[in-house]
N, C-alpha and C positions, 0 to 999 in steps of 0.2 A: 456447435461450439468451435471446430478446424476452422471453418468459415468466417468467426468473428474473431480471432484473435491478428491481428493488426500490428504491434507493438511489442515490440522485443521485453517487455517489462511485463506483459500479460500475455504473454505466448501460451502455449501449449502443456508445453512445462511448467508453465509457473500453475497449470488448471491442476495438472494430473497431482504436483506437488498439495496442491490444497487438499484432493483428495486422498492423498496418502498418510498426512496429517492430520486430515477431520478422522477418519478411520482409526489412526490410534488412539484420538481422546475420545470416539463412542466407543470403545473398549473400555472404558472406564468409567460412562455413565449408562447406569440401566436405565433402558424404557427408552433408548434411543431407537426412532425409524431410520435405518441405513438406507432405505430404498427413499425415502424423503431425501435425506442429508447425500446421497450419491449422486442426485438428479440437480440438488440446488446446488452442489461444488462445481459439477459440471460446465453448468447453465451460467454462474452467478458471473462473467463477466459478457456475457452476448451483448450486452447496450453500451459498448464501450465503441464500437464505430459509430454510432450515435450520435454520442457527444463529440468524439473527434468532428463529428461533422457541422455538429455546434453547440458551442464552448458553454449554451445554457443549460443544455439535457443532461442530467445527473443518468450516470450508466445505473446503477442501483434501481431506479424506476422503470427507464426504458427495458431494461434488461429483466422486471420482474413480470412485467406487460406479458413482452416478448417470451418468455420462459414459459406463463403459464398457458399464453393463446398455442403455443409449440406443443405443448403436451396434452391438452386436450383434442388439439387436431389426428394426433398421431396414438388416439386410443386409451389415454388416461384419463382416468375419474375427475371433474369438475373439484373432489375435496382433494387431494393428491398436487392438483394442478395448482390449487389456492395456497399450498402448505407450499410448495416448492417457492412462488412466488415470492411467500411470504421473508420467505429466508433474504431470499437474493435484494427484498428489498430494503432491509436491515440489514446486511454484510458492509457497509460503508463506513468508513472509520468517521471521519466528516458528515454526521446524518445526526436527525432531530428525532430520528427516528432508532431506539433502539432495538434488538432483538428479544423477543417474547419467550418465542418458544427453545424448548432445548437442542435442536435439530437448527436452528438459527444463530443461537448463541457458538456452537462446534464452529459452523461454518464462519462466522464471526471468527474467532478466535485464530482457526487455521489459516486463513487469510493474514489474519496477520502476522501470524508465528512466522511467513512465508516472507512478510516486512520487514522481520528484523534478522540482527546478526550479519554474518557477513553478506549475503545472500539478500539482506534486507538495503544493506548501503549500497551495493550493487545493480539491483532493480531499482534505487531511487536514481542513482548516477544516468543510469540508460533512460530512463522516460525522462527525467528533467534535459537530458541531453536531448532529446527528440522533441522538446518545447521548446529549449534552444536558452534554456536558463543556466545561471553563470554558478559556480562553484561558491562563491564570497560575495558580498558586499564592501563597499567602503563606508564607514562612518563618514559625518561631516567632518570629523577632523583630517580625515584620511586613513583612519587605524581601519585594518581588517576587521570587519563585525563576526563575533562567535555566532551569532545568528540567533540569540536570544530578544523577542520582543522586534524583530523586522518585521514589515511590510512588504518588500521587494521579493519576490521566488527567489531564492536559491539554495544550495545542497546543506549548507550549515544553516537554513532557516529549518529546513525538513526535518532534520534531523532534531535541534530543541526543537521542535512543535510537536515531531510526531515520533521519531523515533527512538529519541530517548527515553520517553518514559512507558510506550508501548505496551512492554509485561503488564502495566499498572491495570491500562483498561480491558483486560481480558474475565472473562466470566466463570469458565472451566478452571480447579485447581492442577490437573494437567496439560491444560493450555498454559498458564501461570509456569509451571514449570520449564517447561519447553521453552518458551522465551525466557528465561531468568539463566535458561544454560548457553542464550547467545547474546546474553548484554554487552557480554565484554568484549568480544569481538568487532562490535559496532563504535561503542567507545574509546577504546583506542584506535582506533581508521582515526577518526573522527578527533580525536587529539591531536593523531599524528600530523594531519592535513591541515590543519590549524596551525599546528606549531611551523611547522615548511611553511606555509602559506605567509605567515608574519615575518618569520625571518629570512623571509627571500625581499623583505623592502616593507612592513607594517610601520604606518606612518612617514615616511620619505616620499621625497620626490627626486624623478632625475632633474639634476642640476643644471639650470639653463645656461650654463658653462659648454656644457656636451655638448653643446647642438651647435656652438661656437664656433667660424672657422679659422684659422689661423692669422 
């Protein structure tokens, strides 16, 4: 896991964070496997230099590959290794593929608890920076776009696509919870940056006056 984390936005901290918070919401489902759910938290971003290396590889796949060939090399059950996979390969918020099992859906969830709130804007701001994507868009008229309904990467697209309604697609009503106590944190960043953002010049142009010399 040390080995593959690559990116300020999926570092070390952001693993051990997943498993701090999948840990509190299997405290409040029975019949959770912790030793399943400790090993897919772990694991579940390994195939993320992967896809860094190209931009086709969904890490979710490589990384469920990689997790389960890792764990049967190194002495775990063929079933143990299937279940771990299975997780990591349903932890992806953007996937056709949801999670099944209970020990998937945790890791699901804690993942994203880990996306939202302030912590949530912040690990978006760092990777979108390290793709080298822009804060805003312009409209065709010139107005700053809220980022509702774009096509272009940027941090107020993230945000309505993914961040705002976040809590909504979570499984656990402890997960539910957890994110519903950092909505608001996120939301106002997220206003605030809008609001600066427009009235530092939304829809204006500088005036080909300026550029005039005397």
């Amino acid at each position: 896991m040390l080995a593959c984390t690559e990116d300020s936005a999926h570092d070390r901290e952001h693993i051990y964070r997943v498993l701090h918070l999948a840990l509190e919401i299997a405290a409040t489902e029975p019949g959770c496997d912790r030793e399943v759910l400790a090993a897919a938290c772990l694991l579940h971003d390994i195939g993320r230099p992967a896809q860094f290396a190209d931009s086709r590889v969904d890490h979710a796949d490589a990384g469920a590959m990689q997790a389960a060939c890792f764990l049967r090399e190194n002495g775990f059950s063929p079933a143990f290794a299937g279940r771990v996979g299975d997780c990591i390969h349903t932890h992806r918020f953007r996937s056709s593929a949801p999670p099944e099992s209970l020990e998937a859906k945790i890791l699901f969830d804690a993942d994203k608890i880990d996306s939202s709130g302030a912590m949530g804007v912040a690990r978006t701001l760092l990777y979108q920076g390290q793709m080298g994507q822009p804060l805003y868009t312009l409209r065709p008229d010139g107005r700053i776009s809220d980022g509702q309904g774009e096509k272009t990467p940027s941090f107020f697209r993230e945000y309505r696509r993914k961040l705002e309604g976040l809590g909504d697609r979570l499984y656990t009503s402890r997960g539910r919870a957890m994110a519903a106590q950092r909505r608001d944190a996120a939301a106002a960043f997220y206003q605030s940056l809008l609001a600066e953002a427009r009235a530092a010049g939304d829809g204006e142009r500088i005036p080909p006056t300026l550029w005039e010399g005397p």
